[in-house]
N, CA, C, O and CB atoms as a CASP TS submission, in Angstrom:
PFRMAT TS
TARGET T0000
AUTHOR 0000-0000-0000
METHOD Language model
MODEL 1
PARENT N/A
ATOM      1  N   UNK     1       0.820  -1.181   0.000  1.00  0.00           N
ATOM      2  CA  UNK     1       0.000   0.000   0.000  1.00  0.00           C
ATOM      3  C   UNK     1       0.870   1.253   0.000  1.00  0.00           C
ATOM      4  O   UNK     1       0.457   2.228  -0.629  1.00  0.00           O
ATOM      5  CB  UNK     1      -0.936  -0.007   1.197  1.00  0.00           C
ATOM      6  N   UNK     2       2.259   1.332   0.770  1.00  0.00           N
ATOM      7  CA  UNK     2       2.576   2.521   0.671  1.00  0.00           C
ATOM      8  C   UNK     2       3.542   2.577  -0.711  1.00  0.00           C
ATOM      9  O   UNK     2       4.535   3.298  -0.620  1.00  0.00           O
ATOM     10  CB  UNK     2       3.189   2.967   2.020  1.00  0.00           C
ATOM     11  N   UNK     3       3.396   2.104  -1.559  1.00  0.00           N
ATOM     12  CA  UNK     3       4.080   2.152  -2.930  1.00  0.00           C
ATOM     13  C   UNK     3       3.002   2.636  -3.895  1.00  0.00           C
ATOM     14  O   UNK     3       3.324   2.914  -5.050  1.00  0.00           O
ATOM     15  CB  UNK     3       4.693   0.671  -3.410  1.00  0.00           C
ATOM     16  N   UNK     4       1.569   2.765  -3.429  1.00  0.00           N
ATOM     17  CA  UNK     4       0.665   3.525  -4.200  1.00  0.00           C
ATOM     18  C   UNK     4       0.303   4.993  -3.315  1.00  0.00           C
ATOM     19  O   UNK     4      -0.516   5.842  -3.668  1.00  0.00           O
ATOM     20  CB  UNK     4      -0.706   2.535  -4.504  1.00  0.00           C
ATOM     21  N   UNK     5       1.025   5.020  -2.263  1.00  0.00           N
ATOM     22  CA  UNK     5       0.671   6.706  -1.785  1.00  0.00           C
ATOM     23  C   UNK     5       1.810   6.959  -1.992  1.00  0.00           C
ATOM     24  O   UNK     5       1.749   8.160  -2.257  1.00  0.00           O
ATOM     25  CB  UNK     5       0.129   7.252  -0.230  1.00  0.00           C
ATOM     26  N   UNK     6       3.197   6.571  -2.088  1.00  0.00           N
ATOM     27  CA  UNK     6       4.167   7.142  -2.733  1.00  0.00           C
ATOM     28  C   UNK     6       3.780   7.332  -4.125  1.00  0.00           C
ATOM     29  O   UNK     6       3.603   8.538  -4.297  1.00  0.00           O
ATOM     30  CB  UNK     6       5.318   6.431  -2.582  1.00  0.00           C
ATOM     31  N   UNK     7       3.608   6.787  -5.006  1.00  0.00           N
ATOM     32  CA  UNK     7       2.957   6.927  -6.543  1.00  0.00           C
ATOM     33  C   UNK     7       2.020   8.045  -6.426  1.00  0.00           C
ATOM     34  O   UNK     7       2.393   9.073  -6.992  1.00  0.00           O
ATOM     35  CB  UNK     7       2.084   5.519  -7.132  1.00  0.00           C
ATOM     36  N   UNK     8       0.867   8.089  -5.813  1.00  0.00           N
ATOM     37  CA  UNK     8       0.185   9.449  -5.463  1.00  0.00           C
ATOM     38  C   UNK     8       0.422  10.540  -5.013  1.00  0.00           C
ATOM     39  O   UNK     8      -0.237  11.459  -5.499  1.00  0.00           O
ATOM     40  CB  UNK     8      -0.464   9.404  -4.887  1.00  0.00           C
ATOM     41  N   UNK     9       1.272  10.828  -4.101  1.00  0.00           N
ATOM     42  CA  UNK     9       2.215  11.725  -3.869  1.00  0.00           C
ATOM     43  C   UNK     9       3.061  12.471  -5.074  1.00  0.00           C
ATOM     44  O   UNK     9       2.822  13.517  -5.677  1.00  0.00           O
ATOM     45  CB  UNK     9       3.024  11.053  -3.053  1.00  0.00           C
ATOM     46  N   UNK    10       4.434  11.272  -5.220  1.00  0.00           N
ATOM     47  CA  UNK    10       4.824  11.994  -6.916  1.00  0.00           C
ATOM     48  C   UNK    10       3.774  12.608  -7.681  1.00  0.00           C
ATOM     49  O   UNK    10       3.966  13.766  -8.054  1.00  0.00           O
ATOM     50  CB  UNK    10       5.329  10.860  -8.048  1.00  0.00           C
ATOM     51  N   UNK    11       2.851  12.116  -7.937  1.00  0.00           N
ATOM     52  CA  UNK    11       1.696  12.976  -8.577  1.00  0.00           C
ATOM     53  C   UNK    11       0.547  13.990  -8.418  1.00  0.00           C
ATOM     54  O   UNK    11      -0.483  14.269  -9.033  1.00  0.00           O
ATOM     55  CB  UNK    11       1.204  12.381  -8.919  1.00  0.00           C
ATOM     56  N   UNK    12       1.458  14.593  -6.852  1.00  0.00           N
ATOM     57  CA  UNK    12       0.829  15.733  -6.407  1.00  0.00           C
ATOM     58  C   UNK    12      -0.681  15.943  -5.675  1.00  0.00           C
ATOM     59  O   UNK    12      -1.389  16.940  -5.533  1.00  0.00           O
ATOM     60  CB  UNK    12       0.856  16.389  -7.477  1.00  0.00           C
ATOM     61  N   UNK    13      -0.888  14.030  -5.138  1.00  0.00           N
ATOM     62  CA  UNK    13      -1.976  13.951  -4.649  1.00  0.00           C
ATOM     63  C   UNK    13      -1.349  14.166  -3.301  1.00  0.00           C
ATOM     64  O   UNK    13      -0.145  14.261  -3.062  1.00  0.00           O
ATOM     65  CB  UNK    13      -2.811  12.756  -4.992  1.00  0.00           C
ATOM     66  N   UNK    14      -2.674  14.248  -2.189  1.00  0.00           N
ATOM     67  CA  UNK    14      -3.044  14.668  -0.923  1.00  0.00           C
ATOM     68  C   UNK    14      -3.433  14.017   0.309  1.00  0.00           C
ATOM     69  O   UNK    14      -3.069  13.806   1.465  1.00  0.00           O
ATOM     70  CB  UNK    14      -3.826  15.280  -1.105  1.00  0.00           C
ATOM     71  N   UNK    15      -4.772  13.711  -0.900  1.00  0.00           N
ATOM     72  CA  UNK    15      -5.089  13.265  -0.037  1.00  0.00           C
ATOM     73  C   UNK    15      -6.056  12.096  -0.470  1.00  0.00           C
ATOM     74  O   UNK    15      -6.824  12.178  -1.428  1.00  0.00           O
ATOM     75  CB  UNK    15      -5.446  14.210   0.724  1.00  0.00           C
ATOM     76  N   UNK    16      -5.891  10.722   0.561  1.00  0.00           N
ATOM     77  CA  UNK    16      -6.430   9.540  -0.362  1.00  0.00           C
ATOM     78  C   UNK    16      -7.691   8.779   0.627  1.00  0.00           C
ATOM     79  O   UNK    16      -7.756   9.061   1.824  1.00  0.00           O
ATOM     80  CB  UNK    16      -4.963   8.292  -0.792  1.00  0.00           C
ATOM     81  N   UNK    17      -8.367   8.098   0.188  1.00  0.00           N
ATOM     82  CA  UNK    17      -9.406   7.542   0.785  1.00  0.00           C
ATOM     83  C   UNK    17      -9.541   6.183   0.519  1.00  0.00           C
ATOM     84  O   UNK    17      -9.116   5.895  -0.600  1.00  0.00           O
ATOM     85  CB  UNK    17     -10.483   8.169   0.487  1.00  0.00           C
ATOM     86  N   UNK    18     -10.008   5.196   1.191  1.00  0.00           N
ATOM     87  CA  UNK    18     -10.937   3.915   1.179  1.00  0.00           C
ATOM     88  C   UNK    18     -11.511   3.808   1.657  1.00  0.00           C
ATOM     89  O   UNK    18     -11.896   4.672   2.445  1.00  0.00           O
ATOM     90  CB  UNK    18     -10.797   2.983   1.283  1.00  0.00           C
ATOM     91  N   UNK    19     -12.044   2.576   1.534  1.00  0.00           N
ATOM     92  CA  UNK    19     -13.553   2.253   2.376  1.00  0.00           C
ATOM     93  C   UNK    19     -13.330   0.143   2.028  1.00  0.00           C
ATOM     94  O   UNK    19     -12.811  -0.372   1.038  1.00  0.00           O
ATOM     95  CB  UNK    19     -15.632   3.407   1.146  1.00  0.00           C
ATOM     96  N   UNK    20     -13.932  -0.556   3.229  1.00  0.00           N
ATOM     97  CA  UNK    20     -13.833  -1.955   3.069  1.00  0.00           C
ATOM     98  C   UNK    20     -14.601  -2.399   4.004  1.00  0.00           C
ATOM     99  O   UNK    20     -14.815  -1.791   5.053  1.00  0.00           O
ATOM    100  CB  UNK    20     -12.557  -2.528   3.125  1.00  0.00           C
ATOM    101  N   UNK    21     -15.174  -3.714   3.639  1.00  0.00           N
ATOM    102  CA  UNK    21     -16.150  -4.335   4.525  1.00  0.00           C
ATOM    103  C   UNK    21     -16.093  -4.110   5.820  1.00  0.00           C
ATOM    104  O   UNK    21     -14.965  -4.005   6.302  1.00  0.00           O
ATOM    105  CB  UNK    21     -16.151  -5.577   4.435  1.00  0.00           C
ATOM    106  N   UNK    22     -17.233  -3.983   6.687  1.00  0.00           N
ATOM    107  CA  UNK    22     -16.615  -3.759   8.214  1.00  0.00           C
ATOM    108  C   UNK    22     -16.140  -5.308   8.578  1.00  0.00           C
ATOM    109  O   UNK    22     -15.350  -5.288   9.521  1.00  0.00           O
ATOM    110  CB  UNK    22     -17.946  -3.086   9.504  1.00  0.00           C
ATOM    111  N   UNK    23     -16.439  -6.779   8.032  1.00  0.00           N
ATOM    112  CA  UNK    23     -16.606  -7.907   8.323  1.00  0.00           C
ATOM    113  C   UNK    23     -14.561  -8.404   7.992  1.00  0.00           C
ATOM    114  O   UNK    23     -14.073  -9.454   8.408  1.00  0.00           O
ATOM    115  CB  UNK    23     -18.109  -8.593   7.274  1.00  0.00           C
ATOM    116  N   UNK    24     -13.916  -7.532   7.341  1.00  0.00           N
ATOM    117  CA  UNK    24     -12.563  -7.660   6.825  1.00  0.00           C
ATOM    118  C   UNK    24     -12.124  -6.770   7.981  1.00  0.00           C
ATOM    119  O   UNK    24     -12.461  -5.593   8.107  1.00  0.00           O
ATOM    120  CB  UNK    24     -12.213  -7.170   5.172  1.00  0.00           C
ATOM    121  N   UNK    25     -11.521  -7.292   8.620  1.00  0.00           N
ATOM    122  CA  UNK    25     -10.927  -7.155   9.550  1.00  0.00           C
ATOM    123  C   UNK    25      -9.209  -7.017   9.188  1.00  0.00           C
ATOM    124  O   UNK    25      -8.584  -5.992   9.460  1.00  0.00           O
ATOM    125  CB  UNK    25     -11.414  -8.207  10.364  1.00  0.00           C
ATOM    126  N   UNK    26      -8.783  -7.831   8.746  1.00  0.00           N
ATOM    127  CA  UNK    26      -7.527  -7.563   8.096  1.00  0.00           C
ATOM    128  C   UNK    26      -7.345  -6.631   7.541  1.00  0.00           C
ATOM    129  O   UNK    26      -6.442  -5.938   8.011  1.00  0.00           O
ATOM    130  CB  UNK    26      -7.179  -8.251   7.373  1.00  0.00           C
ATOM    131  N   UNK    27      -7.945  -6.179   6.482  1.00  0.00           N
ATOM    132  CA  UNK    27      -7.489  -5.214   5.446  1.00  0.00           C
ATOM    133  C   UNK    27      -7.834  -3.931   6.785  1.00  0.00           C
ATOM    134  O   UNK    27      -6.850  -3.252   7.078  1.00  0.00           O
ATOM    135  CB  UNK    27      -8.570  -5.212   3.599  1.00  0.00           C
ATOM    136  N   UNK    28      -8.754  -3.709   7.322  1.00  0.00           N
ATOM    137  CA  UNK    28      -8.619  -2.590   8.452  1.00  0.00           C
ATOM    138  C   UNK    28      -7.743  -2.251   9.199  1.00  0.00           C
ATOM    139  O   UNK    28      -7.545  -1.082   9.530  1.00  0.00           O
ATOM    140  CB  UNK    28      -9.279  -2.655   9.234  1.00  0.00           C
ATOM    141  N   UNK    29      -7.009  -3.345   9.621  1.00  0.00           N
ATOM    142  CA  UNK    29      -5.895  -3.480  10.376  1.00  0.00           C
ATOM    143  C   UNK    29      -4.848  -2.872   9.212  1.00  0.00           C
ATOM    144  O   UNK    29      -4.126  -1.953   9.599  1.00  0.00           O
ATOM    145  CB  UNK    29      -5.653  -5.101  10.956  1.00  0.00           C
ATOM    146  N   UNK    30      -4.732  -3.228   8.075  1.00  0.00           N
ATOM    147  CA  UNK    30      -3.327  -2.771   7.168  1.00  0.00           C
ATOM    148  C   UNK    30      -3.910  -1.361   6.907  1.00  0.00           C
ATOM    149  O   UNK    30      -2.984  -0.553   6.969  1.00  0.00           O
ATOM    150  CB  UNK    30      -2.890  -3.796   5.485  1.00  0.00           C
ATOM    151  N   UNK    31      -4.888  -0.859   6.684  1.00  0.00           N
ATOM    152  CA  UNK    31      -5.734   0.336   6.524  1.00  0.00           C
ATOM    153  C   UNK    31      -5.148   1.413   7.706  1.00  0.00           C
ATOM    154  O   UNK    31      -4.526   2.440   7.433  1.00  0.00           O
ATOM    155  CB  UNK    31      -7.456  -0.096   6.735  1.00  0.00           C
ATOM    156  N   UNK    32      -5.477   0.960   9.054  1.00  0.00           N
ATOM    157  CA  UNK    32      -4.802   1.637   9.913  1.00  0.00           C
ATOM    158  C   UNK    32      -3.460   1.860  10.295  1.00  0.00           C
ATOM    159  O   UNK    32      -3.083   2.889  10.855  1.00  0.00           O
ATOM    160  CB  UNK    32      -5.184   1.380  10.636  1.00  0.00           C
ATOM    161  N   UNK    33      -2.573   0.687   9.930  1.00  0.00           N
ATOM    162  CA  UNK    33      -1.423   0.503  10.351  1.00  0.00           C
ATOM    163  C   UNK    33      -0.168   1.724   8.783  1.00  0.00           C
ATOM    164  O   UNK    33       0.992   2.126   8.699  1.00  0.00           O
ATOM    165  CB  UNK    33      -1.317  -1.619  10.485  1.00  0.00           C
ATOM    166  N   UNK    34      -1.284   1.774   8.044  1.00  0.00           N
ATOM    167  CA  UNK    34      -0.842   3.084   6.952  1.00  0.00           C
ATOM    168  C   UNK    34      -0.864   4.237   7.122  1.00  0.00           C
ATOM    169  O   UNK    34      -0.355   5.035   6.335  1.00  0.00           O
ATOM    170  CB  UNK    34      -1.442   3.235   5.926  1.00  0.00           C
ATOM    171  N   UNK    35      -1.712   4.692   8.635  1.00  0.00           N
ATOM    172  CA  UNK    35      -1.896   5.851   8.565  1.00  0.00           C
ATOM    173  C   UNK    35      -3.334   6.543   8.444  1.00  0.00           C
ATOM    174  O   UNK    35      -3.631   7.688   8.782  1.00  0.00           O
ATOM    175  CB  UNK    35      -1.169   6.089   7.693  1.00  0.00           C
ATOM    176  N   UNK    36      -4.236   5.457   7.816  1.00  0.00           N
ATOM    177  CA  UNK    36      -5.605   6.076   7.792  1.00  0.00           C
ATOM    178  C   UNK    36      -5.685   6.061   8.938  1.00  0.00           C
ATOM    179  O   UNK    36      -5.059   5.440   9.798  1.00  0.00           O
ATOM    180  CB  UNK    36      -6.752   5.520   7.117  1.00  0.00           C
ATOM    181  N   UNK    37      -7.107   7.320   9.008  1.00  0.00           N
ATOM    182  CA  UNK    37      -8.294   7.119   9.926  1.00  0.00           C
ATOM    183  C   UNK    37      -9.814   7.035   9.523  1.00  0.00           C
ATOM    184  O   UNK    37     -10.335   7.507   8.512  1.00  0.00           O
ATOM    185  CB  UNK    37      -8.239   8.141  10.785  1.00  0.00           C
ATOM    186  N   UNK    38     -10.461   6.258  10.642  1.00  0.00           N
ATOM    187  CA  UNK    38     -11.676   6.080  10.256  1.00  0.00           C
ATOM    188  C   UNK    38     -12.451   7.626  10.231  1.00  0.00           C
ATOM    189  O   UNK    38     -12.087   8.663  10.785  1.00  0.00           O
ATOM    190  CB  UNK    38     -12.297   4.987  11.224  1.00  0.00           C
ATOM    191  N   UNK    39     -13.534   7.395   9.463  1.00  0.00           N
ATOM    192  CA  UNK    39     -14.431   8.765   8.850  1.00  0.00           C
ATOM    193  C   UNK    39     -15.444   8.138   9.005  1.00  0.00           C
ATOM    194  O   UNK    39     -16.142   9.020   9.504  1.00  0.00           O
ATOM    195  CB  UNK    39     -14.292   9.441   7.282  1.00  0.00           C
ATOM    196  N   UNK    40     -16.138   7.170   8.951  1.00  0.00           N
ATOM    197  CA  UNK    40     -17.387   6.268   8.949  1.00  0.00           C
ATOM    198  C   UNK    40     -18.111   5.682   8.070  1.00  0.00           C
ATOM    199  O   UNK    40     -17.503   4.779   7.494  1.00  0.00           O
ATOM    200  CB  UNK    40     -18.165   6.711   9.378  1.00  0.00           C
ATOM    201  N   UNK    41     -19.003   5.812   7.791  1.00  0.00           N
ATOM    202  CA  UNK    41     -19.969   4.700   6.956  1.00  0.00           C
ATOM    203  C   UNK    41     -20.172   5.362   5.769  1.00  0.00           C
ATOM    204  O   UNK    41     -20.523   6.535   5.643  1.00  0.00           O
ATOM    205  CB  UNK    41     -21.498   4.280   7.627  1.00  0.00           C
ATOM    206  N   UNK    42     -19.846   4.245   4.561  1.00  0.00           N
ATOM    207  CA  UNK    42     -19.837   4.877   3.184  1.00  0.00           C
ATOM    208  C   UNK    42     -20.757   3.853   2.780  1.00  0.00           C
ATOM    209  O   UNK    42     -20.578   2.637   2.842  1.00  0.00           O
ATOM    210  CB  UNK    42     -18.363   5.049   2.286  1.00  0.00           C
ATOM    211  N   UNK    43     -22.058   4.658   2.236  1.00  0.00           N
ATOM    212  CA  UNK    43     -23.150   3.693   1.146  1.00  0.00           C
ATOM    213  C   UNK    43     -23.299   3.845   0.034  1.00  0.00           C
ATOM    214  O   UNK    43     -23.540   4.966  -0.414  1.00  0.00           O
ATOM    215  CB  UNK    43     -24.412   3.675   1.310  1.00  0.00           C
ATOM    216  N   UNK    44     -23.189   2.621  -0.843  1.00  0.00           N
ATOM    217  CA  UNK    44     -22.438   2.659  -2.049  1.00  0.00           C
ATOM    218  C   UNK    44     -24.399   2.627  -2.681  1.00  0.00           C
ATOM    219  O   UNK    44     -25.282   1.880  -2.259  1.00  0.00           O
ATOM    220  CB  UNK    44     -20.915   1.042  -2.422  1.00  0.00           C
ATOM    221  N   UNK    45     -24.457   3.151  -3.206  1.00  0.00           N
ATOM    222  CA  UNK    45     -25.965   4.059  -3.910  1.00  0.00           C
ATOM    223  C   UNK    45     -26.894   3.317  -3.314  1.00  0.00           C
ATOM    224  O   UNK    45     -27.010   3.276  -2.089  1.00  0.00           O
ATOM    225  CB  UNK    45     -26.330   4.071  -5.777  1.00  0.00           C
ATOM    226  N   UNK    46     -27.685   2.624  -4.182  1.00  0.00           N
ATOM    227  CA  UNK    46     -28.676   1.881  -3.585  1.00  0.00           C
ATOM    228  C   UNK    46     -28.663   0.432  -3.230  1.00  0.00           C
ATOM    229  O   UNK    46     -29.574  -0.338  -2.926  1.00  0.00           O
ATOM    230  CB  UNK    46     -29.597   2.033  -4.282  1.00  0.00           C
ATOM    231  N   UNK    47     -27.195   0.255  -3.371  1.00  0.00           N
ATOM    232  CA  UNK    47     -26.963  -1.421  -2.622  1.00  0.00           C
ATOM    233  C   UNK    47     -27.372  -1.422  -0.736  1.00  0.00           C
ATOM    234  O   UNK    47     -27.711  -0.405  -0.131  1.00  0.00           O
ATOM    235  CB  UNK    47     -24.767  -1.940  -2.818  1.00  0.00           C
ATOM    236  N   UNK    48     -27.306  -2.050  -0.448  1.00  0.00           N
ATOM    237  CA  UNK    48     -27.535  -2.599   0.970  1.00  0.00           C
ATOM    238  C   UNK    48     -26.296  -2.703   1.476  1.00  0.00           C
ATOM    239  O   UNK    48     -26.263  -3.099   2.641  1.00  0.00           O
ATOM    240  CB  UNK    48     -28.260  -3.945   1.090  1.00  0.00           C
ATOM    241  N   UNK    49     -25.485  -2.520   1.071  1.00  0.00           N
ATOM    242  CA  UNK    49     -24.099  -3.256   1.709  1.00  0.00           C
ATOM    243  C   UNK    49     -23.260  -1.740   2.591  1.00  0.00           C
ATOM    244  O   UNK    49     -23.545  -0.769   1.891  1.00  0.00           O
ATOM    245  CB  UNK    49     -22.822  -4.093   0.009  1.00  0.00           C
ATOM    246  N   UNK    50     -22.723  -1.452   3.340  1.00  0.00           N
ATOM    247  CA  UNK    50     -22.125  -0.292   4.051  1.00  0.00           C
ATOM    248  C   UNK    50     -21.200  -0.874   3.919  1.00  0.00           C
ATOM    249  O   UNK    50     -21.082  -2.097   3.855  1.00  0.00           O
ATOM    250  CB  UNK    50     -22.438   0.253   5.354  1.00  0.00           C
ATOM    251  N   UNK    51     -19.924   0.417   3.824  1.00  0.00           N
ATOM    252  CA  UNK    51     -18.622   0.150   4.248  1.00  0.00           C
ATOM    253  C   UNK    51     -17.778   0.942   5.014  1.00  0.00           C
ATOM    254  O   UNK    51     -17.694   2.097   4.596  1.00  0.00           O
ATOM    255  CB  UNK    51     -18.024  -0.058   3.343  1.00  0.00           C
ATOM    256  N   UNK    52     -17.147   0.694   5.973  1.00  0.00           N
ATOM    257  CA  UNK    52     -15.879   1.655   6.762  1.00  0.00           C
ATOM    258  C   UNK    52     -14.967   2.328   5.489  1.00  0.00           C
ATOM    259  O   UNK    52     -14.233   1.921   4.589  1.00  0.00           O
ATOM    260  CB  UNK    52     -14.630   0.479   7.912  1.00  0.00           C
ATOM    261  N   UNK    53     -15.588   3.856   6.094  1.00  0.00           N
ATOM    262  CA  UNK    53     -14.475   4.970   5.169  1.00  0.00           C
ATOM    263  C   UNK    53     -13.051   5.091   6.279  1.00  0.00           C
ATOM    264  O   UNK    53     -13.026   5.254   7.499  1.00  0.00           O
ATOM    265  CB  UNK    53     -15.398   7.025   4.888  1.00  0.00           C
ATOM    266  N   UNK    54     -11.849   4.922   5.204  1.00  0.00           N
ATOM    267  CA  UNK    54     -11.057   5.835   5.581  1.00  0.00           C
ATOM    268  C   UNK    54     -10.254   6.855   5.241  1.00  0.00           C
ATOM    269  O   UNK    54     -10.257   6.786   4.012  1.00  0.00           O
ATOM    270  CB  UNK    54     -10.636   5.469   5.934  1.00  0.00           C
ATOM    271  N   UNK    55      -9.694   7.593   5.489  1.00  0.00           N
ATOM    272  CA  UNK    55      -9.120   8.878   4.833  1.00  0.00           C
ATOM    273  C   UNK    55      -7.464   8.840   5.519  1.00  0.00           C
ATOM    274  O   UNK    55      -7.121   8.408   6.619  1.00  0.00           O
ATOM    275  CB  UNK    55     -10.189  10.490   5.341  1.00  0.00           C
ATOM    276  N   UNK    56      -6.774   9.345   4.626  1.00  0.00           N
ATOM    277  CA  UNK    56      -5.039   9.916   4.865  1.00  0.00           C
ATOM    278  C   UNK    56      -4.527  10.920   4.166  1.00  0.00           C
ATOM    279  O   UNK    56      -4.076  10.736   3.036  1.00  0.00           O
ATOM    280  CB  UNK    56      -3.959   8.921   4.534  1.00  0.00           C
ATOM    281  N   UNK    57      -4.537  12.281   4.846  1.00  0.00           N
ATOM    282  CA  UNK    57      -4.186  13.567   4.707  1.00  0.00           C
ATOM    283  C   UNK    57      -2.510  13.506   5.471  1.00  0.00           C
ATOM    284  O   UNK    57      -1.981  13.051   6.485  1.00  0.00           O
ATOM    285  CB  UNK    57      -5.459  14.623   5.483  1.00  0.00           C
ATOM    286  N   UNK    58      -2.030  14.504   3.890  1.00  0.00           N
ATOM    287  CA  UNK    58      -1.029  14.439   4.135  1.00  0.00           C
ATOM    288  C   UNK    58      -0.625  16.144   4.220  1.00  0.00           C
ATOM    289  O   UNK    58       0.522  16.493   4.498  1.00  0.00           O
ATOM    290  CB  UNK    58      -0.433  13.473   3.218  1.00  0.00           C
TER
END
């Protein structure tokens, strides 16, 4: 992961976001351990499904 916010960076990005199942527990853990923080619940249009936002401002 941090070989695509270095890649984003060189390219004058900022600031980056995800979002992943709350039930993935892993990928949250590598999510946090990058530097995100949680922002909360992202609903993807009219699916049913929610997901944990996170954000990393640089």
């Amino acid at each position: 992961m941090s070989n695509l916010i270095s890649i984003g960076v060189e390219q004058g990005m900022q600031n980056f976001r995800i979002d992943t199942h709350a039930m993935n527990k892993r990928m949250q853990g590598l999510i946090k351990s990058a530097g995100f923080h949680y922002c909360g619940i992202v609903n993807q249009g009219d699916e049913v499904q929610e997901r944990l936002g996170y954000e990393l401002n640089l």
